[in-house]
PDB file of N, H, CA, C and O in Angstrom:
ATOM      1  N   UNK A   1      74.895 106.030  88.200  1.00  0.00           N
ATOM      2  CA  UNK A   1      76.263 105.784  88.602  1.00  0.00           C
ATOM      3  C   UNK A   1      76.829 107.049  89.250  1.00  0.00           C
ATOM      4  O   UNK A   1      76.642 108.223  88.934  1.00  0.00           O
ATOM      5  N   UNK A   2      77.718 106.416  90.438  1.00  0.00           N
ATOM      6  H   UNK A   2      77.870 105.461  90.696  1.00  0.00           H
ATOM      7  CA  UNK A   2      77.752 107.857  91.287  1.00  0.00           C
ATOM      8  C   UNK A   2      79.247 108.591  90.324  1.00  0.00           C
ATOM      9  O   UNK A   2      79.978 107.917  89.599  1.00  0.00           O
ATOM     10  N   UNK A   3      79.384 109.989  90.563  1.00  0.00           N
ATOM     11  H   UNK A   3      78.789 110.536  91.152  1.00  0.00           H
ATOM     12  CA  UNK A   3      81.095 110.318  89.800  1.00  0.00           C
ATOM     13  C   UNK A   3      81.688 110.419  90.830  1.00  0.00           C
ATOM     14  O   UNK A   3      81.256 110.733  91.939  1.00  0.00           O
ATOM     15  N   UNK A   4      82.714 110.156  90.507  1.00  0.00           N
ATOM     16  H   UNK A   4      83.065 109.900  89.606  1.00  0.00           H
ATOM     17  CA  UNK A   4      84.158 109.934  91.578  1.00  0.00           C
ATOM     18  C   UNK A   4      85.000 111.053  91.448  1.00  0.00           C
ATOM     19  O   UNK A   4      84.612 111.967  90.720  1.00  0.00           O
ATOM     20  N   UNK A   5      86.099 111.147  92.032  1.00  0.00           N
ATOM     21  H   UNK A   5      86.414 110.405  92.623  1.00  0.00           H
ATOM     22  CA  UNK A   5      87.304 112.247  92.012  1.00  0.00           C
ATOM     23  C   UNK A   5      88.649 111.358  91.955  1.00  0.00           C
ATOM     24  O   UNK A   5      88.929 110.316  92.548  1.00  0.00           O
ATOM     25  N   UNK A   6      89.301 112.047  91.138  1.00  0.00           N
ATOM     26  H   UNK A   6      89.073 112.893  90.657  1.00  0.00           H
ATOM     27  CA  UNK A   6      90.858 111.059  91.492  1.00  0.00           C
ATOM     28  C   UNK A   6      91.775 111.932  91.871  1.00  0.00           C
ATOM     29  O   UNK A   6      92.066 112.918  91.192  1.00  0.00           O
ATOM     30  N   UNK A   7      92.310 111.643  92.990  1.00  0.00           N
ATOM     31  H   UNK A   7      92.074 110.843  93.541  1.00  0.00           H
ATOM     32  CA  UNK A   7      92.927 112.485  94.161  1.00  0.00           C
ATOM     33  C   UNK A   7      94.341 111.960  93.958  1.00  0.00           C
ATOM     34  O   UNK A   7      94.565 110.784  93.672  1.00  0.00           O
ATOM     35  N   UNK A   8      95.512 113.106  94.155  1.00  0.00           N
ATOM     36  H   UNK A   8      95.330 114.061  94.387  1.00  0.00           H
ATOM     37  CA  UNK A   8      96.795 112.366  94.207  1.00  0.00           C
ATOM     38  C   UNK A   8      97.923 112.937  95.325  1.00  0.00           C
ATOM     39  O   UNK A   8      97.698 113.848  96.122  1.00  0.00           O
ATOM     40  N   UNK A   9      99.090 112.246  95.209  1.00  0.00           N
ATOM     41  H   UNK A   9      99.272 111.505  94.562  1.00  0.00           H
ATOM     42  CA  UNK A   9      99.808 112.477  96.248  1.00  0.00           C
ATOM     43  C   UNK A   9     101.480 112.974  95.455  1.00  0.00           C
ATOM     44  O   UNK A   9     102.584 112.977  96.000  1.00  0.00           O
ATOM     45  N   UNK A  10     101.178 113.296  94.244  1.00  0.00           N
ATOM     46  H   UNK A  10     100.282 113.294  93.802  1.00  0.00           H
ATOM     47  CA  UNK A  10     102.380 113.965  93.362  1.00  0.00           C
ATOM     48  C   UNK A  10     103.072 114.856  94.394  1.00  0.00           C
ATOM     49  O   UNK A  10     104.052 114.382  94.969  1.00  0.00           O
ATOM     50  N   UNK A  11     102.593 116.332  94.750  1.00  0.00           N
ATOM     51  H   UNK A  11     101.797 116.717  94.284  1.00  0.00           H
ATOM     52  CA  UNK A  11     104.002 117.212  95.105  1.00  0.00           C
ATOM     53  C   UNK A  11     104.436 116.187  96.529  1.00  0.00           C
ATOM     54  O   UNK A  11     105.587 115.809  96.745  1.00  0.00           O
ATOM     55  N   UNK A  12     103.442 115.914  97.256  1.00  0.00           N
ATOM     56  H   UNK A  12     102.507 116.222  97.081  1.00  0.00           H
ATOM     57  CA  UNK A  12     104.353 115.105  98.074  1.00  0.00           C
ATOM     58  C   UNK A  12     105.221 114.149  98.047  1.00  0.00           C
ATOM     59  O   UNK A  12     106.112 113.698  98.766  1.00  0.00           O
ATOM     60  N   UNK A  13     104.740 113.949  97.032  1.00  0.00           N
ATOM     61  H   UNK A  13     104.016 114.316  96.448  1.00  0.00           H
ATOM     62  CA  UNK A  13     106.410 112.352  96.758  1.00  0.00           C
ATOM     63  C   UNK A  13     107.418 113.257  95.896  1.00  0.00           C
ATOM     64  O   UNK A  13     108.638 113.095  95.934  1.00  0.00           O
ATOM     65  N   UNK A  14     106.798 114.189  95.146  1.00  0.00           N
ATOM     66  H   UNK A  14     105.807 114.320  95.114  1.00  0.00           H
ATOM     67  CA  UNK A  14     108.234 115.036  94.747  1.00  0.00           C
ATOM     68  C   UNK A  14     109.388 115.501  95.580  1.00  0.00           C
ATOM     69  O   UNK A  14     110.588 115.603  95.323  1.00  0.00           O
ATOM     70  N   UNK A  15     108.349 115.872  97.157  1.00  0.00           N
ATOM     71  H   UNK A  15     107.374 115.789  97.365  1.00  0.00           H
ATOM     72  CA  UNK A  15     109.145 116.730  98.415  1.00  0.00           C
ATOM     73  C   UNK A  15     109.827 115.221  98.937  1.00  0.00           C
ATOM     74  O   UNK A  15     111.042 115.203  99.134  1.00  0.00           O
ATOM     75  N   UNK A  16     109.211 114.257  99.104  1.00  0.00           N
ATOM     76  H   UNK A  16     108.224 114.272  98.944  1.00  0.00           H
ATOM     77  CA  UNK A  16     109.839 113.129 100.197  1.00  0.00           C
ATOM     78  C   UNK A  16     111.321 112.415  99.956  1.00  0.00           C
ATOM     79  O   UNK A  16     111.819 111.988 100.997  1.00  0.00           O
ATOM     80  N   UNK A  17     112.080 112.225  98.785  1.00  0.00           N
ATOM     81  H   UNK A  17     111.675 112.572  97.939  1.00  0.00           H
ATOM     82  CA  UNK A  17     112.686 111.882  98.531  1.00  0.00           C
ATOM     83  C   UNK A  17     114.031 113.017  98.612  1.00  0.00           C
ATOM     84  O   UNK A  17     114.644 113.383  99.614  1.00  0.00           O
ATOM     85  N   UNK A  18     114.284 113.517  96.788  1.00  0.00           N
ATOM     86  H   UNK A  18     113.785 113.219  95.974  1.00  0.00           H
ATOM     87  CA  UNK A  18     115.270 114.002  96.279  1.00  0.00           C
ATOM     88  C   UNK A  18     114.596 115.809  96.362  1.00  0.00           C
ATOM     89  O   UNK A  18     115.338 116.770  96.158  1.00  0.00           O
ATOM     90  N   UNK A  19     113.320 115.934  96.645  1.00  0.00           N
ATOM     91  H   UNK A  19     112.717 115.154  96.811  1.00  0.00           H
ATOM     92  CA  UNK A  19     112.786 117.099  96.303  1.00  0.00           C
ATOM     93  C   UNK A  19     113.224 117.589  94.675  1.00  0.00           C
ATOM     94  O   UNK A  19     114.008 118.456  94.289  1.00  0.00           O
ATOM     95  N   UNK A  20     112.389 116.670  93.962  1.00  0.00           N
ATOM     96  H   UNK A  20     111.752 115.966  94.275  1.00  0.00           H
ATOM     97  CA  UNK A  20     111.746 116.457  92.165  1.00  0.00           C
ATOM     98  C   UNK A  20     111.333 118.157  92.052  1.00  0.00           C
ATOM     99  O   UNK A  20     110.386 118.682  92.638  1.00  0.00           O
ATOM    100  N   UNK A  21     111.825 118.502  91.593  1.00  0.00           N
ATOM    101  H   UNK A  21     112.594 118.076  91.117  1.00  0.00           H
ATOM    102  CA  UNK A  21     111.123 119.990  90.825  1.00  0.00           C
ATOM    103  C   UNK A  21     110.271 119.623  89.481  1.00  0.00           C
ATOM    104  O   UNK A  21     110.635 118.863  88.583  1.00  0.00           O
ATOM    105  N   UNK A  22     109.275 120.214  89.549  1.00  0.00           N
ATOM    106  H   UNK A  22     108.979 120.831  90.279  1.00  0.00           H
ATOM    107  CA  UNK A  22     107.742 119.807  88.756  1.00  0.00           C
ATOM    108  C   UNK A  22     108.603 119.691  86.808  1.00  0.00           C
ATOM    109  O   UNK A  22     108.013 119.140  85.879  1.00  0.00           O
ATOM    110  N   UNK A  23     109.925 120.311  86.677  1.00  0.00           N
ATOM    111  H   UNK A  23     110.405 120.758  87.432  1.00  0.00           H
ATOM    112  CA  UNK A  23     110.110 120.256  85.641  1.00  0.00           C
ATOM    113  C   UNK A  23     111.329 118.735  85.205  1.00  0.00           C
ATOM    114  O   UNK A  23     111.471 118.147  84.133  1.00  0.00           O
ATOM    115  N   UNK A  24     112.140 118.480  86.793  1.00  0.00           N
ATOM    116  H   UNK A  24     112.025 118.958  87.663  1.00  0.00           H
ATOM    117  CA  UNK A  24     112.446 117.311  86.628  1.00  0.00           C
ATOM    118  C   UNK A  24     111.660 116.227  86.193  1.00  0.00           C
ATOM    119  O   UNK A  24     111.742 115.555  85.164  1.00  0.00           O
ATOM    120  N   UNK A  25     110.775 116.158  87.281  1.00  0.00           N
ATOM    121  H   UNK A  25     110.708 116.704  88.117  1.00  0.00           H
ATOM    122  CA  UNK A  25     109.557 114.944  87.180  1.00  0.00           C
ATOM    123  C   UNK A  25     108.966 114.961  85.369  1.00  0.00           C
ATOM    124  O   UNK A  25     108.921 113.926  84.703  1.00  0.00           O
ATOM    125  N   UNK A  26     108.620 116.136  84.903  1.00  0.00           N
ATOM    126  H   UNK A  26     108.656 116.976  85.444  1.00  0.00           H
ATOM    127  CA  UNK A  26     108.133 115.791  83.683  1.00  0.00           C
ATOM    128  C   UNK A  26     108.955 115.434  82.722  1.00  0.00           C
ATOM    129  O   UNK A  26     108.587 114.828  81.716  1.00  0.00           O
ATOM    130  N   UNK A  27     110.398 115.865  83.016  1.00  0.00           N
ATOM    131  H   UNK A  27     110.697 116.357  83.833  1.00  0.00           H
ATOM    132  CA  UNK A  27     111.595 115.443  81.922  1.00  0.00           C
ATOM    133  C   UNK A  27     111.429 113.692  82.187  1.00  0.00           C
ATOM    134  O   UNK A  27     111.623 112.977  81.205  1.00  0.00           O
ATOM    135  N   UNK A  28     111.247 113.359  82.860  1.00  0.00           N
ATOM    136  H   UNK A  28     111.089 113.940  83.658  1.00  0.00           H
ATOM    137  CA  UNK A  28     111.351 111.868  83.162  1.00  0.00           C
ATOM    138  C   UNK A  28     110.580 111.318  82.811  1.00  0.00           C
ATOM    139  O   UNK A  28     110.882 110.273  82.234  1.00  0.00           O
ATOM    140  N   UNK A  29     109.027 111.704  82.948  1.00  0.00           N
ATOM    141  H   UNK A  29     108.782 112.553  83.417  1.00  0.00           H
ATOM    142  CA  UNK A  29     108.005 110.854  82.326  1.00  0.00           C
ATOM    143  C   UNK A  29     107.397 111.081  81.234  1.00  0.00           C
ATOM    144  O   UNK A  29     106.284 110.615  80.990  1.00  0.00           O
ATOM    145  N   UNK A  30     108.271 112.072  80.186  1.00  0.00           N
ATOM    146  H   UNK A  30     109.174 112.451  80.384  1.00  0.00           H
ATOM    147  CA  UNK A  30     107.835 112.540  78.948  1.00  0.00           C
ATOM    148  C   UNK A  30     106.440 113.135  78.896  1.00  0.00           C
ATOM    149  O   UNK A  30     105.559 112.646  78.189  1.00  0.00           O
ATOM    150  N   UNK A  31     106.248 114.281  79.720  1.00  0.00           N
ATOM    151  H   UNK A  31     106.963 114.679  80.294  1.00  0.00           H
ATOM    152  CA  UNK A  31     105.083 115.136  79.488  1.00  0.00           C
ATOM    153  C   UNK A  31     105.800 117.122  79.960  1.00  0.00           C
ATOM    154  O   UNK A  31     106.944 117.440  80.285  1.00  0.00           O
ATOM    155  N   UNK A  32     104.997 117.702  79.851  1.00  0.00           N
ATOM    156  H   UNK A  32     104.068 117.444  79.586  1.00  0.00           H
ATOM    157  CA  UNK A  32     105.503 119.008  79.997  1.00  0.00           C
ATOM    158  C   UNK A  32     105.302 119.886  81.491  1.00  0.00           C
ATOM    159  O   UNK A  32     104.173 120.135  81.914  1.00  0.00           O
ATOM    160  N   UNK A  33     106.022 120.131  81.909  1.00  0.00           N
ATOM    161  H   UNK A  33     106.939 119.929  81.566  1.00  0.00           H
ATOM    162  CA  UNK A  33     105.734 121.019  83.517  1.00  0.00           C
ATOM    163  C   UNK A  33     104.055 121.148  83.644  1.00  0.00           C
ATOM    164  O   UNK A  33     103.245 120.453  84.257  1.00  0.00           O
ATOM    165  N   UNK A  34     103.891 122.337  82.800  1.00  0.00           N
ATOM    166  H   UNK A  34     104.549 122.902  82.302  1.00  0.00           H
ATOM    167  CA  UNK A  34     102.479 122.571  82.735  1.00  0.00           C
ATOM    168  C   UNK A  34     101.266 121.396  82.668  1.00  0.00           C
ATOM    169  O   UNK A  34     100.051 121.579  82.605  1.00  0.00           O
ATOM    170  N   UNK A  35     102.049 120.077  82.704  1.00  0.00           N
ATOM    171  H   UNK A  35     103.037 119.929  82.755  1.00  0.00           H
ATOM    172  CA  UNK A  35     100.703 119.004  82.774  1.00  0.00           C
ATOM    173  C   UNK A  35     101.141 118.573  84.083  1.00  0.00           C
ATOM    174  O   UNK A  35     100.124 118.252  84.697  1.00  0.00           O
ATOM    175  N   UNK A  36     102.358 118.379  84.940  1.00  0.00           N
ATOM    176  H   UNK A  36     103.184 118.640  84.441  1.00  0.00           H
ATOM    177  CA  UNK A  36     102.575 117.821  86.084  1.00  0.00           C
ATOM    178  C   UNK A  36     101.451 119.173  86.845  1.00  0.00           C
ATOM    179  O   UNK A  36     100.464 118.852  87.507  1.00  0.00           O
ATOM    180  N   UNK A  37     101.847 120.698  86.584  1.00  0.00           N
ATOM    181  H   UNK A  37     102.648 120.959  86.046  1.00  0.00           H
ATOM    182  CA  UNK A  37     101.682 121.221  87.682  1.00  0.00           C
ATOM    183  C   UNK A  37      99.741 120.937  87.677  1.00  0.00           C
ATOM    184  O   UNK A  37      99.199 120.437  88.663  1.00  0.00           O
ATOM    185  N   UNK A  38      99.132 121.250  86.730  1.00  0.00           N
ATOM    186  H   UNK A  38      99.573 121.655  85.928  1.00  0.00           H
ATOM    187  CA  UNK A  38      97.592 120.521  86.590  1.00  0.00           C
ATOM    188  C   UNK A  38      97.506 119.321  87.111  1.00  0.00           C
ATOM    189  O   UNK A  38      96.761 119.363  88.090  1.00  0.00           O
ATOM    190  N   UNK A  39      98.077 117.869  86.840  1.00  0.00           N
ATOM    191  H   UNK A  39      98.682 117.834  86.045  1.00  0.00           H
ATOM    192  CA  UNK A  39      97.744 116.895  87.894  1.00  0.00           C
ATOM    193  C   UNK A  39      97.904 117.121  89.510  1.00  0.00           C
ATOM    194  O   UNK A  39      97.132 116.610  90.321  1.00  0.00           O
ATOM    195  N   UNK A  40      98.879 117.855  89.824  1.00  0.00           N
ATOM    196  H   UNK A  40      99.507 118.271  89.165  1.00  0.00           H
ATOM    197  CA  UNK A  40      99.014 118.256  91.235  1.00  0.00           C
ATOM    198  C   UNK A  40      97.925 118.929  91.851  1.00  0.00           C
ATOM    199  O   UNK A  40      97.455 118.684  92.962  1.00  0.00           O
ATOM    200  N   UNK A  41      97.443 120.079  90.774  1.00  0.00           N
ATOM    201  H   UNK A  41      97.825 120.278  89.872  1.00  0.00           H
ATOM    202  CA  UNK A  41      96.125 120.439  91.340  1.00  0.00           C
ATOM    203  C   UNK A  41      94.964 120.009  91.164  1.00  0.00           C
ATOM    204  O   UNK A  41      93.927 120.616  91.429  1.00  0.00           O
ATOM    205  N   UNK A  42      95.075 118.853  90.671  1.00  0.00           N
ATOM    206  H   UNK A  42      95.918 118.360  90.455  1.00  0.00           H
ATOM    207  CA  UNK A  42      93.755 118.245  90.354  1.00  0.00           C
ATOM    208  C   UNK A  42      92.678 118.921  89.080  1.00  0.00           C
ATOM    209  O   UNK A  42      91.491 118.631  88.930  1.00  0.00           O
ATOM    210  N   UNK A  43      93.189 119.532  88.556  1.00  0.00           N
ATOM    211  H   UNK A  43      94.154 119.768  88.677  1.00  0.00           H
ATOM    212  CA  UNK A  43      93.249 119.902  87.190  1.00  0.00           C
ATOM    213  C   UNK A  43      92.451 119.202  85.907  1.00  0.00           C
ATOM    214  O   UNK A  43      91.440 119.491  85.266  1.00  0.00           O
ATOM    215  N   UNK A  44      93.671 117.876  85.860  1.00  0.00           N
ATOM    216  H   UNK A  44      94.492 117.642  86.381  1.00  0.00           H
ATOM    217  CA  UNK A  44      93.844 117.038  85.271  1.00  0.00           C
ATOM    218  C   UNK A  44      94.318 116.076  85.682  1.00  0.00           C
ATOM    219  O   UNK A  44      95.360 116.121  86.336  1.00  0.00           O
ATOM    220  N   UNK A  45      93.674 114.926  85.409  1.00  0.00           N
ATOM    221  H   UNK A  45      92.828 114.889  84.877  1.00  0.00           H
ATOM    222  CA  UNK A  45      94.284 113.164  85.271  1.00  0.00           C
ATOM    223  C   UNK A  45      94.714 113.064  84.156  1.00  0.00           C
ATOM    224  O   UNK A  45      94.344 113.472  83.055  1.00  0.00           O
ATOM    225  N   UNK A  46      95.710 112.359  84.595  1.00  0.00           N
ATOM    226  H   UNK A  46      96.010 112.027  85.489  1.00  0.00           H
ATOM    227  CA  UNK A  46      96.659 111.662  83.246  1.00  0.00           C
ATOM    228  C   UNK A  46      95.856 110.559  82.990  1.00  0.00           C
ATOM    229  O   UNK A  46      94.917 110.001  83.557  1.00  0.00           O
ATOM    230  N   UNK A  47      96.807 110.334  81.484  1.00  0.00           N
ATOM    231  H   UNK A  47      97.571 110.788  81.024  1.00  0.00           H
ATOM    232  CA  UNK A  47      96.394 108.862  81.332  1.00  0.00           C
ATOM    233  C   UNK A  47      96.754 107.921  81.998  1.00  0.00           C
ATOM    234  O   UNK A  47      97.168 108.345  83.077  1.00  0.00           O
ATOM    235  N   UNK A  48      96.815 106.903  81.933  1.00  0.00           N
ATOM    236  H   UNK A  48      96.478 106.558  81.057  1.00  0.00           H
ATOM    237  CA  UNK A  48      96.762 105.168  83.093  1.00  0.00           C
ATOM    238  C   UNK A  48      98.491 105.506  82.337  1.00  0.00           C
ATOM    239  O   UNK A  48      99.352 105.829  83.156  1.00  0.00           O
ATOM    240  N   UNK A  49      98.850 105.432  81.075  1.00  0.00           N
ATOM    241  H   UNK A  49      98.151 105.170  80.410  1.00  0.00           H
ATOM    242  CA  UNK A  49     100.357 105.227  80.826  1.00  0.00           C
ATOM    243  C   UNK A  49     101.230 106.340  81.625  1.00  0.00           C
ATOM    244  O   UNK A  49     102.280 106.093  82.218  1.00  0.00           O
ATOM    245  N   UNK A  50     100.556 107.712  81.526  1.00  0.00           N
ATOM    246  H   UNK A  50      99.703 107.913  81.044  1.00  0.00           H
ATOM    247  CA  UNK A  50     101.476 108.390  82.050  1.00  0.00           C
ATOM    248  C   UNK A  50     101.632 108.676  84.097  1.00  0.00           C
ATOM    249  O   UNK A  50     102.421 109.370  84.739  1.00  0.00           O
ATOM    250  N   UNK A  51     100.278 107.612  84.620  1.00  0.00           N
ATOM    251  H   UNK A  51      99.638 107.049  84.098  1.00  0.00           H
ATOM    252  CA  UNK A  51     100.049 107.903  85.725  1.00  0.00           C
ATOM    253  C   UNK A  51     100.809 106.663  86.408  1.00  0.00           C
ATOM    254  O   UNK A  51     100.928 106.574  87.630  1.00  0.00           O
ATOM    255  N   UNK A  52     101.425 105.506  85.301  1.00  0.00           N
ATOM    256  H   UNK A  52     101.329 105.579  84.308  1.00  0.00           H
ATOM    257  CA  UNK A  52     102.093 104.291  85.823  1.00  0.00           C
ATOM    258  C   UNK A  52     103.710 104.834  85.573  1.00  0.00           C
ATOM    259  O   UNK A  52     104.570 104.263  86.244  1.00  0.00           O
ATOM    260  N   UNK A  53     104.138 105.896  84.646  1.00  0.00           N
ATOM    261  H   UNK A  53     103.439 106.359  84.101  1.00  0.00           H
ATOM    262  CA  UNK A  53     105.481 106.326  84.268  1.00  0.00           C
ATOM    263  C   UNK A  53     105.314 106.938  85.665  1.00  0.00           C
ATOM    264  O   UNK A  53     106.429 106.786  86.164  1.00  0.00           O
ATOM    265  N   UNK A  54     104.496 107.575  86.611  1.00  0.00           N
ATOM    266  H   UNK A  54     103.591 107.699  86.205  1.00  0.00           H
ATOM    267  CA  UNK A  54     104.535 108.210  87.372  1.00  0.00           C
ATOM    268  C   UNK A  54     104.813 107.751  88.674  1.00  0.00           C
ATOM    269  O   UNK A  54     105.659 108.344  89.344  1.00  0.00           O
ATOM    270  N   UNK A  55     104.109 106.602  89.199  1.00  0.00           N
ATOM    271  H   UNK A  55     103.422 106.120  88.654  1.00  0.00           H
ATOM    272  CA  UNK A  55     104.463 105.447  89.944  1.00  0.00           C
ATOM    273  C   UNK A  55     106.007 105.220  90.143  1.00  0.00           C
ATOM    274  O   UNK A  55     106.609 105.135  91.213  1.00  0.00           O
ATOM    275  N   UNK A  56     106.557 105.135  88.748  1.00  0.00           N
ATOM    276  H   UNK A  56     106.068 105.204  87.878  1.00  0.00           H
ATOM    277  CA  UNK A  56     107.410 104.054  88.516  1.00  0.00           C
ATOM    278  C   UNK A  56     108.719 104.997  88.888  1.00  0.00           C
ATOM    279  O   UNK A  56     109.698 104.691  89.568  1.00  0.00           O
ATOM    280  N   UNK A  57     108.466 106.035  88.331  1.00  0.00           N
ATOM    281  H   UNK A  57     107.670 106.283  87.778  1.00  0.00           H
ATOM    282  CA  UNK A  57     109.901 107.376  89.204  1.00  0.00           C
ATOM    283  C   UNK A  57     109.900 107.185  90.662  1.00  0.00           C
ATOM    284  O   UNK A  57     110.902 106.951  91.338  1.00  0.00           O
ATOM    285  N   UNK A  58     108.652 107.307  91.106  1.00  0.00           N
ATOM    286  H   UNK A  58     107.838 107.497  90.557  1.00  0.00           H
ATOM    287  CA  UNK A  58     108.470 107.503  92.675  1.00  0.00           C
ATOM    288  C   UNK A  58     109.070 106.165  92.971  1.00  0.00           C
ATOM    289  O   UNK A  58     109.633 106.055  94.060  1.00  0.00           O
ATOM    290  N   UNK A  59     109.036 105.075  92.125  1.00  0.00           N
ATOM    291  H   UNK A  59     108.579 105.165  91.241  1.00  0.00           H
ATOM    292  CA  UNK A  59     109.045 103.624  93.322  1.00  0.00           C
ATOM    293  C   UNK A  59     108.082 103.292  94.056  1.00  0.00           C
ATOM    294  O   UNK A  59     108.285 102.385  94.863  1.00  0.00           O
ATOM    295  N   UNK A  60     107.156 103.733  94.013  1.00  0.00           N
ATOM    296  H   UNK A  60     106.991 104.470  93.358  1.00  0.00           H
ATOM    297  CA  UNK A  60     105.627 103.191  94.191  1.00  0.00           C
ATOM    298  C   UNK A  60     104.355 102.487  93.940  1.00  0.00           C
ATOM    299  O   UNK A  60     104.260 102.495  92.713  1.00  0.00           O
ATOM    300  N   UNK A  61     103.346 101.894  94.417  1.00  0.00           N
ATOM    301  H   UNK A  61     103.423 101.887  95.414  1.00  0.00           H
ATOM    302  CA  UNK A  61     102.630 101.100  93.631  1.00  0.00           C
ATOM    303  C   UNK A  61     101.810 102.254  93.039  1.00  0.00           C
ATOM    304  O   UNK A  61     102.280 103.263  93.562  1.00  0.00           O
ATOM    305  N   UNK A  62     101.264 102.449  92.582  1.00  0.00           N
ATOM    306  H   UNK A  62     100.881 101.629  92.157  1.00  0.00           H
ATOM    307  CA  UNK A  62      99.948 103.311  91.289  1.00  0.00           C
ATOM    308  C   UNK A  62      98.829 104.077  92.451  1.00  0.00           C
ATOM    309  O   UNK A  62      98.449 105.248  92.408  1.00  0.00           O
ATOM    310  N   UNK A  63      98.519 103.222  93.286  1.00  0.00           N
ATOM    311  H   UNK A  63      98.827 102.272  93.321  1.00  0.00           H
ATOM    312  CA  UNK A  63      97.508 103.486  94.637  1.00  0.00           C
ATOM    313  C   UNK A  63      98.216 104.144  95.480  1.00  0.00           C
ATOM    314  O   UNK A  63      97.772 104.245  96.624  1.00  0.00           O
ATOM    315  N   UNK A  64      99.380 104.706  95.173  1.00  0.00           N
ATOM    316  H   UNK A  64      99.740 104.623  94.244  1.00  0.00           H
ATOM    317  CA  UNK A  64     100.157 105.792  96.546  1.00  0.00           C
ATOM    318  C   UNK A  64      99.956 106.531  95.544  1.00  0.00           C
ATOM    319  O   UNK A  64      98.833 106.969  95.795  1.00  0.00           O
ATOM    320  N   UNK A  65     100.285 107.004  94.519  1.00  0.00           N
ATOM    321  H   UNK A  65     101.198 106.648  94.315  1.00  0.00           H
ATOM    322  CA  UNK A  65      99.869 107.833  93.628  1.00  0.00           C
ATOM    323  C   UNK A  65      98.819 108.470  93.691  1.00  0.00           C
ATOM    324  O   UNK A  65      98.653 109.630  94.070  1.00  0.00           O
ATOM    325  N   UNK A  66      97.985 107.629  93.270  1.00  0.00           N
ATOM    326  H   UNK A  66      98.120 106.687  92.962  1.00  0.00           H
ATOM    327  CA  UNK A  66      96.478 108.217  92.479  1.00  0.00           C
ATOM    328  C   UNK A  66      95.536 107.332  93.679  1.00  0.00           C
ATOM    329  O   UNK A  66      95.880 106.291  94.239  1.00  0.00           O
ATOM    330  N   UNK A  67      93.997 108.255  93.907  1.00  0.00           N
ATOM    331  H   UNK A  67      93.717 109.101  93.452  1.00  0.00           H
ATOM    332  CA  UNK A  67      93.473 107.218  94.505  1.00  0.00           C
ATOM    333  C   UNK A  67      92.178 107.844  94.133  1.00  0.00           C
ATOM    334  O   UNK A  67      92.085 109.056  93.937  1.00  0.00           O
ATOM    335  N   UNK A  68      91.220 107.056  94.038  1.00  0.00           N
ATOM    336  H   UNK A  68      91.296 106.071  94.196  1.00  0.00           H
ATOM    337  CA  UNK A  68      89.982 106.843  93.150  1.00  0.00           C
ATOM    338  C   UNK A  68      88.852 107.470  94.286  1.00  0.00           C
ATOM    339  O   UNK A  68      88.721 106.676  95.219  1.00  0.00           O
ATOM    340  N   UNK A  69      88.079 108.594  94.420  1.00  0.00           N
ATOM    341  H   UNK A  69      88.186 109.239  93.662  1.00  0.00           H
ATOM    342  CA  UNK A  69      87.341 108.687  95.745  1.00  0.00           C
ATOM    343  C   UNK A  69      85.965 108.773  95.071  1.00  0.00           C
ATOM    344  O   UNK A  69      85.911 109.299  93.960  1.00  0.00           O
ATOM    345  N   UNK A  70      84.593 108.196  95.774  1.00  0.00           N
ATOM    346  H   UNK A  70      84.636 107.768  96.677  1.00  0.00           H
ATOM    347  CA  UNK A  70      83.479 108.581  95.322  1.00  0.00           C
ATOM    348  C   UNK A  70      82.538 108.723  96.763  1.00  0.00           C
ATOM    349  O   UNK A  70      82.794 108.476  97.942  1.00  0.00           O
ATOM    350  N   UNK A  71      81.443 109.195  96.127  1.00  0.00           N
ATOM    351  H   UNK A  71      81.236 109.396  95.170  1.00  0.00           H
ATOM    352  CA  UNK A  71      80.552 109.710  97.757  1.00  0.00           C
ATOM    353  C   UNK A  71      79.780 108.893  97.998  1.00  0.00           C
ATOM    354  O   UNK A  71      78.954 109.073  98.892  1.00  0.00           O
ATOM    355  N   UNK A  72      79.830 107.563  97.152  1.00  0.00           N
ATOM    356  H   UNK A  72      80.501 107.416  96.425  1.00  0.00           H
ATOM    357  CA  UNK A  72      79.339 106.322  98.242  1.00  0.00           C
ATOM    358  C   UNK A  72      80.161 105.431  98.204  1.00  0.00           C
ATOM    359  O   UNK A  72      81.262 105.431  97.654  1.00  0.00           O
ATOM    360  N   UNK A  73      79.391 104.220  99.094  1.00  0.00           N
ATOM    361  H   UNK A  73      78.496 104.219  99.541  1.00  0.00           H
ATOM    362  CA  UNK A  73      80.460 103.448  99.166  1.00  0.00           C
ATOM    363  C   UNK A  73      80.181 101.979  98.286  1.00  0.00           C
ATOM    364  O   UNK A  73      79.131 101.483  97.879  1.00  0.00           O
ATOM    365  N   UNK A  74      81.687 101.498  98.181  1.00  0.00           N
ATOM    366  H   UNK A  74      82.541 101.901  98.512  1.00  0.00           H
ATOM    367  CA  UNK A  74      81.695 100.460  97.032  1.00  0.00           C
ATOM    368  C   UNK A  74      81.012  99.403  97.387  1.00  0.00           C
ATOM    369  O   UNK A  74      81.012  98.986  98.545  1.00  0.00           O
ATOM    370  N   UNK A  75      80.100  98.647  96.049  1.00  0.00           N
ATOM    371  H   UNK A  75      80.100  98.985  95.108  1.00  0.00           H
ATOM    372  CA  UNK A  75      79.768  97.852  96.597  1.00  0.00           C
ATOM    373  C   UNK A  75      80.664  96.203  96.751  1.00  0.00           C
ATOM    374  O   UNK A  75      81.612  95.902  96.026  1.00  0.00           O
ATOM    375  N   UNK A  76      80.380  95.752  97.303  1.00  0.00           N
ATOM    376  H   UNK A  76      79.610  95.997  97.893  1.00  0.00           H
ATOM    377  CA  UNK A  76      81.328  94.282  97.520  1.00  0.00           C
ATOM    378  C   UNK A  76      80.717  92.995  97.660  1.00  0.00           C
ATOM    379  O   UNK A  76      79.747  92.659  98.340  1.00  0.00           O
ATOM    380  N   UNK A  77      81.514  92.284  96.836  1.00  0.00           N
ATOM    381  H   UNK A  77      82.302  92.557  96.284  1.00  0.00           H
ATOM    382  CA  UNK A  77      80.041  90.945  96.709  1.00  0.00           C
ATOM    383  C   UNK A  77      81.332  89.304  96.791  1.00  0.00           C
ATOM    384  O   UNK A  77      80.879  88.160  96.744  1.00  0.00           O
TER     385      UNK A  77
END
């Protein structure tokens, strides 16, 4: 099984809107600066709960968020 990367689009939806400071955003989705600023760098993935609280500030579906990358390609049947 190939491993994947999960890639995201956090500081940019922080900048696109209201410009979210990394300590707003975590007051909102109940986690601590220091875990937003690690998901931003790819660090760390959240969990699915805290990566849908994450979505759900932005107003976005989950897939503008987070996106799943691997070095082949999927298969489809």
């Amino acid at each position: 099984m190939t491993k994947g990367r999960i890639r995201n689009n956090v500081r940019k939806l922080r900048f696109l809107g209201s410009e979210m400071t990394q300590q707003e955003l975590a007051e909102k989705i109940g986690v601590t600066r220091q875990t937003v600023i690690a998901v931003e760098q790819d660090k760390y993935s959240p969990s699915l709960d805290v990566a849908f609280r994450m979505a759900r500030v932005f107003g976005v579906p989950l897939e503008e968020v987070f996106q799943y990358e691997t070095t082949e390609p999927e298969a489809r049947g």
